[in-house]
N, C-alpha and C positions, 0 to 999 in steps of 0.2 A: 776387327777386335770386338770381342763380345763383354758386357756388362752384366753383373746379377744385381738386381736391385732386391734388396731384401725390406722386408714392412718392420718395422721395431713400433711396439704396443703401445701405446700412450702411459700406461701404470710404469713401464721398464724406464720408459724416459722421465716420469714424475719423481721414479725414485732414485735415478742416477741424478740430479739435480739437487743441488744442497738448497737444506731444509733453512729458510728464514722463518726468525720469529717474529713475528709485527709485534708492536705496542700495544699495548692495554686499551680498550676501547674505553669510552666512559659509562655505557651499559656493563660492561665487566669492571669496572672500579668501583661504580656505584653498587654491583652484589655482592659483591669482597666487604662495602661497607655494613651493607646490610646483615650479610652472614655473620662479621664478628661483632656486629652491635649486640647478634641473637646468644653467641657464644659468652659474650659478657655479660649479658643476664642471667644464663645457667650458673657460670663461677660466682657472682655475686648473691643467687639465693645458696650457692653449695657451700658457700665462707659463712653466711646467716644459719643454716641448718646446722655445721657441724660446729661454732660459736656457743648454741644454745646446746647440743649436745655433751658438749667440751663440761658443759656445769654438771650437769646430772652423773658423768663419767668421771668426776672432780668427785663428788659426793660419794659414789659408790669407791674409790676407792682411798678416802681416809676410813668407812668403815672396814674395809677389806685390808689396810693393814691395822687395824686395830685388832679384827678380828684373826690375824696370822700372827700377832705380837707372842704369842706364846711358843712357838718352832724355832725361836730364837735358844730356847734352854736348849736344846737337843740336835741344833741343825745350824750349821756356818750360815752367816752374815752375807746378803748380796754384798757381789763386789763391783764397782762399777769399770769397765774395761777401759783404759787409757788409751792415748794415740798412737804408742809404741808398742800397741798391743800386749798380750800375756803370753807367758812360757807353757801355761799348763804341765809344770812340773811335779805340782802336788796330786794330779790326777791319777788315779790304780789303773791297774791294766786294762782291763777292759769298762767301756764309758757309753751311755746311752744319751746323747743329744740330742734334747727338746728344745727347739726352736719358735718363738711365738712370733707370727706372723697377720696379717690382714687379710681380709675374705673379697675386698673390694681393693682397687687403683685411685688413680689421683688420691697418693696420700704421702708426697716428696718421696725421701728415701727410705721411710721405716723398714719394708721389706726390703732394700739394697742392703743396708748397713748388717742386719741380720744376716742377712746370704753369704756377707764377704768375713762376715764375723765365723761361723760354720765351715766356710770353707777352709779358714787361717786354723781353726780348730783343728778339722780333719790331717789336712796337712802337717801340723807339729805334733801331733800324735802319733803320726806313720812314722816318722823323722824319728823320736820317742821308742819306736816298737810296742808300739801299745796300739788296739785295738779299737773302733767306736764305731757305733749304726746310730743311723738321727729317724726319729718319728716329726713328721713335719703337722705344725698346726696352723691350718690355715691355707688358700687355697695358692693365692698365690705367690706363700714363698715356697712352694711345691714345685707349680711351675720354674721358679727361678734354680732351685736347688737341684730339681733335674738334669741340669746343663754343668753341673759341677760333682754333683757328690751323687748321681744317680744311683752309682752300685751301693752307696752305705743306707740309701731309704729303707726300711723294713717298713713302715706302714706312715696313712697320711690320714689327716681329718679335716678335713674339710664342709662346707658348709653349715657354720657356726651361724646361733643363732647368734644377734646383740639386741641387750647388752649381755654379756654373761650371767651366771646366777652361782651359784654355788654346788645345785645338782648338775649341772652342766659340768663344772669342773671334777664332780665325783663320778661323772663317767667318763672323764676323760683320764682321771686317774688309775679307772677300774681297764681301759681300754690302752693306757702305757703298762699296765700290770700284764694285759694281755698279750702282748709284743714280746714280753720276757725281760720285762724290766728287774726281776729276782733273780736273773742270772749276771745281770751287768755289775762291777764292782761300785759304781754310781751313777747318779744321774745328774745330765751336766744340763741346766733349762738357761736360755739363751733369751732374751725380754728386753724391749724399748721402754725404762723409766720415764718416767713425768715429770720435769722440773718447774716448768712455770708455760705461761701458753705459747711461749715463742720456741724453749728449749726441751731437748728429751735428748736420751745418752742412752747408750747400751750398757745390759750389765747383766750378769752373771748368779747362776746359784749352783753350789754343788749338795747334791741331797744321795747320802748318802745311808744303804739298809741299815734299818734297827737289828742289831744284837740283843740276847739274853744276857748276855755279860761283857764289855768294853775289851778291846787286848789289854787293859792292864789288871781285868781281874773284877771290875767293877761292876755291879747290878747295876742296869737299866732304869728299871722303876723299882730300887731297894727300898722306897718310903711305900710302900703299895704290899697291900695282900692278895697273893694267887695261891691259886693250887696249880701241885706241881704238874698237872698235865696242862692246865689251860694260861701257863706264862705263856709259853710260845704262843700261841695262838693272840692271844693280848698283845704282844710287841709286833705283829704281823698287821693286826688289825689299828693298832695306833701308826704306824709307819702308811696303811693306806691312808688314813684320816690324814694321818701330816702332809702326805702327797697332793693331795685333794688341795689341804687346806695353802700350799704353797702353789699351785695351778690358779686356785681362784686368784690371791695377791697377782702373780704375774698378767693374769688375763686383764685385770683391771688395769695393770700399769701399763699395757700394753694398748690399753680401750683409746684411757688418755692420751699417750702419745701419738698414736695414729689421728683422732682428732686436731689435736693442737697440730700435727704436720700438715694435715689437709686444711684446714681451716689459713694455714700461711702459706699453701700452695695456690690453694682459689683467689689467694687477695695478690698472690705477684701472679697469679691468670688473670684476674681484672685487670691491673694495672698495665700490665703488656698489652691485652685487649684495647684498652684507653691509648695508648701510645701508637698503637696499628690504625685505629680508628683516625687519629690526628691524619698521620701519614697518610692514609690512603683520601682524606677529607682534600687534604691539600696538592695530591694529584692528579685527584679528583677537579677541582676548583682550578687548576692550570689546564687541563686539557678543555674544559666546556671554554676558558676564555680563550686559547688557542683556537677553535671552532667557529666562537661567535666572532672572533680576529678575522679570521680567514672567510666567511662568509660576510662580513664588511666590505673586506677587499673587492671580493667577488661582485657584490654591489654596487660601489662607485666605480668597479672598472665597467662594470658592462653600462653603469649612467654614462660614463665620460668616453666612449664609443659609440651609444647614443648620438650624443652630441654632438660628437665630430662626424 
């Protein structure tokens, strides 16, 4: 009776044998410490950086709504969006959504809350029968809004300088003009307000084209003299200025909130940093006395063999 001995590889038999994990060495506990002692230095200068930034973006925008206090005679009220969200039932049929978003990460959920806000938008609007495309501002609520509303993107902007300025916002208003913002029945701009440094909310504007005359009949600018070829032309050109000048407001409200989010994201990154550090301090500190325990033993047992 004959046998086949067959050779099986050493790699075939390593990997047919289940994978044990060992314990943590105390050279790898001790660079787990090391690495996040290095990681809590970054959050701790990135809560100091964007702290002091938080003031200068506080300043820029009480003059930026001082400077937007007049869009109020001609243009609806931010409305700030509740937990149970809005109907958008007062919206016309077709709607262009500006979404203002952050150019940078590690900043909590600014750009989340936006996304899902956009997205809830899109959604009751199809629901509605009504139409909308969004221009996204900002890089990465681009990337996020890709993954939901990609078909409604018509154009993106991204890499914004900061802080914003006010020419900054007159090209972005001349660059929503250029999307075909004149064809949409309004523009819905989507913005993280500023409450105080711990809190920021979402909220809303509906900016709707200048008319020559209101549907009930009413002049525009009836206290004003034009001639009659260059009204139009004047209510075209104060509707960009109001666009402009309602982009700057939101950009600043939006400066601020992404600070004040990041600046309370880096300090519960420290803090967790600090908590990891403890932890891994103290299992750290049990495995070296496990060690020098068991190299004890190893000691008096090889003395008292010795001995005997």
């Amino acid at each position: 009776m004959a046998f086949v001995v067959s050779r099986i590889s050493p790699r075939v038999i390593s990997i047919a044998l289940p994978q044990v994990r060992g314990m943590a060495t105390e050279k790898q506990i001790f660079n787990q410490i090391v690495s996040t002692k290095n990681i809590k230095k970054i959050t701790s200068s990135m809560k100091m950086v964007s702290a002091a930034k938080l003031k200068g973006d506080e300043n820029r925008l009480t003059v930026a709504k001082n400077f937007n206090g007049w869009t109020s005679a001609i243009c609806a009220e931010p409305v700030l969006i509740p937990e149970e969200g809005v109907t958008y039932e007062d919206l016309p049929q077709t709607t262009l959504i500006v979404p203002f978003t952050s150019e940078r990460g590690l900043c909590g959920g600014v750009n989340s809350f936006i996304t899902r806000t956009v997205r809830d938008a899109a959604k009751k609007l199809h629901a509605q029968g009504k139409e909308c495309d969004v221009v996204v501002i900002g890089d990465k609520g681009r990337a996020q809004m890709r993954r939901f509303v990609a078909e409604k993107i018509r154009r993106s902007v991204t890499d914004i300088v900061s802080p914003a300025t006010f020419t900054l916002a007159s090209g972005l208003a001349t660059e929503i003009l250029e999307a075909g913002a004149a064809d949409y029945d309004a523009i819905l701009v989507f913005y993280n307000t500023f409450v105080n440094a711990a809190t920021y909310k979402q909220a809303y504007k509906i900016i709707k084209p200048l008319k020559v005359e209101t549907p009930e009949g009413d002049d525009v600018l009836g206290t004003y003299e034009f001639e009659p070829s260059e009204k139009k032309e004047g209510v075209n050109d104060l509707y960009e200025y109001m666009l402009a000048s309602q982009i700057f407001h939101s950009f600043m409200d939006s400066a601020c909130s992404e600070q004040s989010s990041r600046m309370t994201a880096m300090e519960n990154a420290s803090k967790n940093a600090g908590e990891m550090i403890d932890s891994l301090t103290l299992r750290y500190n049990r495995a070296r006395q496990a060690r020098i325990t068991t190299e004890l033993i190893e000691i008096i047992s090889g003395a008292s063999a010795i001995d005997n």
